[in-house]
ZADO-1210 file (C-alpha; in nm, 4 decimals, padded with zeros to 6 digits):
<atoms>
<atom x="-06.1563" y="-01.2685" z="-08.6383" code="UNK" pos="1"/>
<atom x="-06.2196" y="-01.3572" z="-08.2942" code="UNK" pos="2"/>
<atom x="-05.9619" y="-01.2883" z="-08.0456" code="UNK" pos="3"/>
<atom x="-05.6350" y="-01.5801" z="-07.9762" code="UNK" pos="4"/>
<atom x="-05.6047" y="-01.7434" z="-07.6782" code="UNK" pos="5"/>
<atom x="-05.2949" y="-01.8891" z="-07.5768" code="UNK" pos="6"/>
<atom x="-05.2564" y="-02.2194" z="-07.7546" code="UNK" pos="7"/>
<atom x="-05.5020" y="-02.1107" z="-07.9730" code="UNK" pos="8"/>
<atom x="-05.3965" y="-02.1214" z="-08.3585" code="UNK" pos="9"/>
<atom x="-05.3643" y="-01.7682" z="-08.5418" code="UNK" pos="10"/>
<atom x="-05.5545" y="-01.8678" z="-08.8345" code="UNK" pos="11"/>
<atom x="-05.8790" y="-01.9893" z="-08.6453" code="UNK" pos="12"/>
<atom x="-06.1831" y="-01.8056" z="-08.8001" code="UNK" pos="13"/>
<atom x="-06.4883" y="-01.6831" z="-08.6421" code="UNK" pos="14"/>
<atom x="-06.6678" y="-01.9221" z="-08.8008" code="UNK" pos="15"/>
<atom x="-06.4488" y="-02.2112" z="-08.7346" code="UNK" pos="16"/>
<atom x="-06.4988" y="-02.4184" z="-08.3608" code="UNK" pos="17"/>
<atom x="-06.2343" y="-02.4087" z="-08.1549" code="UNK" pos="18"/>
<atom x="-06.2509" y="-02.6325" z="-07.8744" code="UNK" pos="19"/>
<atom x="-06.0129" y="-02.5822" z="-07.5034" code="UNK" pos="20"/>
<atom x="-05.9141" y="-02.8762" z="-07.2828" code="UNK" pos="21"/>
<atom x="-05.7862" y="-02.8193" z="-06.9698" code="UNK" pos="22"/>
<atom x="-05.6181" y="-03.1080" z="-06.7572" code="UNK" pos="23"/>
<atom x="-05.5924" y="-03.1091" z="-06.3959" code="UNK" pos="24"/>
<atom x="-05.5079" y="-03.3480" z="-06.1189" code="UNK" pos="25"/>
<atom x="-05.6833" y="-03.4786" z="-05.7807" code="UNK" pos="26"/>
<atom x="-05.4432" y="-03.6093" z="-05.4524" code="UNK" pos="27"/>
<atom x="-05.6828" y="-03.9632" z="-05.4495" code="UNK" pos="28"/>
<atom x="-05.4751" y="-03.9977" z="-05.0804" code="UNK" pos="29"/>
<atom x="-05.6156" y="-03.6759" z="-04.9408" code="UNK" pos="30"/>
<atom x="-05.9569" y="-03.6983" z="-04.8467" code="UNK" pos="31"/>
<atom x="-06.1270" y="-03.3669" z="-04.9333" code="UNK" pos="32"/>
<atom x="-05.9667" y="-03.4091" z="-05.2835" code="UNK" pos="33"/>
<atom x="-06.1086" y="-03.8014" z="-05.2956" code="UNK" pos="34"/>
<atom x="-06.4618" y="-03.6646" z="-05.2032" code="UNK" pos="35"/>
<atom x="-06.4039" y="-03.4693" z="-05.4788" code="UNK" pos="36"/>
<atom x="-06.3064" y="-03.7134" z="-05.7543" code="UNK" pos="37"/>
<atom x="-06.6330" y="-03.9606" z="-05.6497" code="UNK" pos="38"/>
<atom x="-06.8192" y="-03.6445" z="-05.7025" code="UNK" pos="39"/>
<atom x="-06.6855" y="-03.5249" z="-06.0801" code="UNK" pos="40"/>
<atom x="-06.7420" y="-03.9054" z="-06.1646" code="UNK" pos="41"/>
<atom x="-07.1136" y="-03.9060" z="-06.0777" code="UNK" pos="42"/>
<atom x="-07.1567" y="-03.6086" z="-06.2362" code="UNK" pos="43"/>
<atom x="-06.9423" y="-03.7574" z="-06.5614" code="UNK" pos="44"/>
<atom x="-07.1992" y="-04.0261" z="-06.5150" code="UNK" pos="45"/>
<atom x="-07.5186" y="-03.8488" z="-06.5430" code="UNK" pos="46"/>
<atom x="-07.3775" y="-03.6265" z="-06.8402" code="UNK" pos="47"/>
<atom x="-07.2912" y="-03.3020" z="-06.6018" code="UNK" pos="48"/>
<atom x="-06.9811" y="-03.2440" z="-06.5776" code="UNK" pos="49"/>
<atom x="-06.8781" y="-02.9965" z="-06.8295" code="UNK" pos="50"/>
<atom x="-07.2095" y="-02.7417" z="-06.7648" code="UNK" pos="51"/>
<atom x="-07.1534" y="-02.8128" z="-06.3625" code="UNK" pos="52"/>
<atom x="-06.7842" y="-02.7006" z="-06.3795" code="UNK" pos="53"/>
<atom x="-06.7965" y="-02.4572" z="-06.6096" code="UNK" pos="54"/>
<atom x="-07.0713" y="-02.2807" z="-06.4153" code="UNK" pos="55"/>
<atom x="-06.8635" y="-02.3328" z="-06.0668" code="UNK" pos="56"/>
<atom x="-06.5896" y="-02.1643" z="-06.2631" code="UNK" pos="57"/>
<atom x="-06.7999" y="-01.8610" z="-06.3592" code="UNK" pos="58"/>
<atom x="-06.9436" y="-01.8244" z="-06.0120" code="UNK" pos="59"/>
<atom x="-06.6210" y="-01.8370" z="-05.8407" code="UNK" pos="60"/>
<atom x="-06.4535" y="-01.5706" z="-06.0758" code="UNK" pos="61"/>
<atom x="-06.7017" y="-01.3335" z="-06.0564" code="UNK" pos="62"/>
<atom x="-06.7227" y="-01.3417" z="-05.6746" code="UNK" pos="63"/>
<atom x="-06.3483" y="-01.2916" z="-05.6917" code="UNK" pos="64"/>
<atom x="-06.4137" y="-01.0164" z="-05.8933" code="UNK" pos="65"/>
<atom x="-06.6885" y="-00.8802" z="-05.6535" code="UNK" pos="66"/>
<atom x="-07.0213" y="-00.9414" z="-05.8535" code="UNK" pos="67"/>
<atom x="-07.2700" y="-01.1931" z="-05.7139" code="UNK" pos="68"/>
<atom x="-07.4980" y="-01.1937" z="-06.0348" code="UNK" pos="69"/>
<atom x="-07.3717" y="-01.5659" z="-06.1331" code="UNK" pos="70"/>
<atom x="-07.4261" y="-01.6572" z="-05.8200" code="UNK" pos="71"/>
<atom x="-07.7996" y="-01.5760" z="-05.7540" code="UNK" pos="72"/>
<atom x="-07.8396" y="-01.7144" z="-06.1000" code="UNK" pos="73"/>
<atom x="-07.7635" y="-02.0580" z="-06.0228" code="UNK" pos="74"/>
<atom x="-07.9130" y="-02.0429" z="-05.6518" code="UNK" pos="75"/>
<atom x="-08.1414" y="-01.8022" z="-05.6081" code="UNK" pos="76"/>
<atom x="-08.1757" y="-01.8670" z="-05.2628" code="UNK" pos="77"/>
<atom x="-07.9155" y="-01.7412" z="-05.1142" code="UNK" pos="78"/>
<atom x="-08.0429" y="-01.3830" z="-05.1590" code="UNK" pos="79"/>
<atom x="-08.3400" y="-01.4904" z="-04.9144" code="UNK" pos="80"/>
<atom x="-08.1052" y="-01.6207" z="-04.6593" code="UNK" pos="81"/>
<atom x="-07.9095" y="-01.2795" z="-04.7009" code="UNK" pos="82"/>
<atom x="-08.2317" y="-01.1114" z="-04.6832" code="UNK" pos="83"/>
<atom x="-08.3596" y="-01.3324" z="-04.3442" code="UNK" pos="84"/>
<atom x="-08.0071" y="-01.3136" z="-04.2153" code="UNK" pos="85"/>
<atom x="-07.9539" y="-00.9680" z="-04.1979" code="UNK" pos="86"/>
<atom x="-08.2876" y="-00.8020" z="-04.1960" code="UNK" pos="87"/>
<atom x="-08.2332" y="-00.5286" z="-04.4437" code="UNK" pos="88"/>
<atom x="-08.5664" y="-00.3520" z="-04.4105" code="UNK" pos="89"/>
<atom x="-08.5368" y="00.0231" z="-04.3786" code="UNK" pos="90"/>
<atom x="-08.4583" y="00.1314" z="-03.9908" code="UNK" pos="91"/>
<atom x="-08.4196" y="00.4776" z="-03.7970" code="UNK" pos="92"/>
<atom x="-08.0371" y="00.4819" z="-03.7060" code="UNK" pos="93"/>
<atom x="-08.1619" y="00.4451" z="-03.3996" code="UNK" pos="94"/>
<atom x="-08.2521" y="00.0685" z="-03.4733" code="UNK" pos="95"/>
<atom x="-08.0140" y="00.0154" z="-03.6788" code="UNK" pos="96"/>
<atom x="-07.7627" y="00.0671" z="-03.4107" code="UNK" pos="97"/>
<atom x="-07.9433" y="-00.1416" z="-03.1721" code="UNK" pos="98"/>
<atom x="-07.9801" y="-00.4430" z="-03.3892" code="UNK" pos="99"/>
<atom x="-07.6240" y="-00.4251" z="-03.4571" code="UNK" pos="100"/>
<atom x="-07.4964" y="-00.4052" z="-03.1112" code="UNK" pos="101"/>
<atom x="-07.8177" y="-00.7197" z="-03.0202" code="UNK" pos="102"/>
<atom x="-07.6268" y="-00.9053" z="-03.3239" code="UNK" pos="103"/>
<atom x="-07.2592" y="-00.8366" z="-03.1049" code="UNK" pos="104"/>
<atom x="-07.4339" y="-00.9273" z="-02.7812" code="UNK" pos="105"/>
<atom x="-07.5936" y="-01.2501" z="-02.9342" code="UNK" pos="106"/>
<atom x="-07.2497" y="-01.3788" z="-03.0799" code="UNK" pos="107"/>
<atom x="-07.0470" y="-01.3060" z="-02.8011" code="UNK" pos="108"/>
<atom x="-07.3138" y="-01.4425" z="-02.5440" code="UNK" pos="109"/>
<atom x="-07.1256" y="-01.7438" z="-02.3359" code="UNK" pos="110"/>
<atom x="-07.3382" y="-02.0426" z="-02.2874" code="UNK" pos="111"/>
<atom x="-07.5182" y="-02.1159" z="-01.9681" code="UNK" pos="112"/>
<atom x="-07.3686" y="-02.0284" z="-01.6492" code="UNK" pos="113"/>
<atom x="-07.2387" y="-02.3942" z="-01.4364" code="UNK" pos="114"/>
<atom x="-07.2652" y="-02.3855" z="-01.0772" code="UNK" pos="115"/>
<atom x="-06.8618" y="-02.4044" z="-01.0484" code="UNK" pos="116"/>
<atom x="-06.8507" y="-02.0516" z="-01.2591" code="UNK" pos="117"/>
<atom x="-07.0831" y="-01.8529" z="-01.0016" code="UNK" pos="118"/>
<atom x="-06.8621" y="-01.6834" z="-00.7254" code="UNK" pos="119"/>
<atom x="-06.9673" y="-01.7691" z="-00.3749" code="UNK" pos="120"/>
<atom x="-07.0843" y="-01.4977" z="-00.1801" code="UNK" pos="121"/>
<atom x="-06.9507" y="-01.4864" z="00.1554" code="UNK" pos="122"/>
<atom x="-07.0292" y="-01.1741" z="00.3132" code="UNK" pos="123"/>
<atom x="-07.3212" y="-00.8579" z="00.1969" code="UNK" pos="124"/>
<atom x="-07.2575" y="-00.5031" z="00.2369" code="UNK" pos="125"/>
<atom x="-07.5307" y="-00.3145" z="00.4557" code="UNK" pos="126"/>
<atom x="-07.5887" y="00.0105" z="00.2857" code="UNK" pos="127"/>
<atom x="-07.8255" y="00.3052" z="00.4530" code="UNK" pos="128"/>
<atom x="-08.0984" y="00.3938" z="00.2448" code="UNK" pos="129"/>
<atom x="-08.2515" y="00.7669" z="00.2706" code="UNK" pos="130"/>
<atom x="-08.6316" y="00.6782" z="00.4373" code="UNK" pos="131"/>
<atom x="-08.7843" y="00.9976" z="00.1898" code="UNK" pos="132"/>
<atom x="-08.6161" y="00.8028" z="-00.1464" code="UNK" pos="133"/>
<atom x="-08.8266" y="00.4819" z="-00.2839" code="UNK" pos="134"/>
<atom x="-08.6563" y="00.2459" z="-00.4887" code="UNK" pos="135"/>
<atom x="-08.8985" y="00.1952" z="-00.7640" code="UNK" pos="136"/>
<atom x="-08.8479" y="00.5574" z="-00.7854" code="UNK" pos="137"/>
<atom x="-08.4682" y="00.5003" z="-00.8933" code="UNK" pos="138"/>
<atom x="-08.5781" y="00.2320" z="-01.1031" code="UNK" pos="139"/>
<atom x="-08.8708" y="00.4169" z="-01.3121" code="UNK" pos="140"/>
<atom x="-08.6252" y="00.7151" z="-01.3369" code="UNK" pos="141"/>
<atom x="-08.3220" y="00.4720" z="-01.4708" code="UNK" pos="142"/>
<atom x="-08.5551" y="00.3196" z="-01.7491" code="UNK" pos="143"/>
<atom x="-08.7319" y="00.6661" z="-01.8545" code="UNK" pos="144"/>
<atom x="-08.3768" y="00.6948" z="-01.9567" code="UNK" pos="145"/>
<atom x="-08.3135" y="00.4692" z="-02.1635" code="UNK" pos="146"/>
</atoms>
């Protein structure tokens, strides 16, 4: 005997169908929930609403329960975009720790500098420069660095 459910009858047998409705109510003034309700009737329409929200349901329980199986089942594309997205190839630390701190730099880049947000410059330091040191010499020796 298959297991009860609650509102489900003790006596119902393996063999016997036992069928679940479950009622629930859109806010037709609120306009997400609207959008909604013209979607669920198109998909009544064309015969899909019972597989479409019973999938929905699956794929949004197990990503609350942390698997992602359901998911890539019904779109399979989103493991490409994960894939694109995030470049999982196989990296020396190295990398790995400079693509992650390009990624930082990227998002936290502001957008194009306006001619109001560059300070004026109203005066330049003189500074004495030793006549035996070259500065491409500086500069090489910075970027062997690096």
């Amino acid at each position: 005997m298959q297991q009860a459910l609650p509102g489900m009858p003790e006596d119902t047998k393996k063999d016997h169908r036992y069928r679940m409705q479950f009622r629930f109510w859109l806010d037709g003034n609120r306009d997400e929930e609207a959008g909604l309700a013209d979607q669920l009737a198109e998909l009544k329409n064309r015969r899909l609403f019972a597989p479409t929200l019973k999938g929905a349901l699956q794929v949004f329980i197990d990503l609350k329960n942390g698997r992602i199986e359901t998911l890539l089942q019904y779109f399979p594309w989103v493991e490409q975009y994960f894939k694109d997205k995030f470049d999982t190839r196989e990296r020396t630390p190295s990398e790995e720790f400079e693509a992650i701190i390009r990624k930082i730099m990227d998002e936290q880049r502001p957008g194009p500098p306006t001619a109001n947000a560059l300070p004026a410059v109203t005066e330049a330091e003189v500074v004495q420069v030793d006549e035996n040191e070259s500065a491409s010499d500086d500069f090489f020796d910075f970027m062997s660095e690096m």
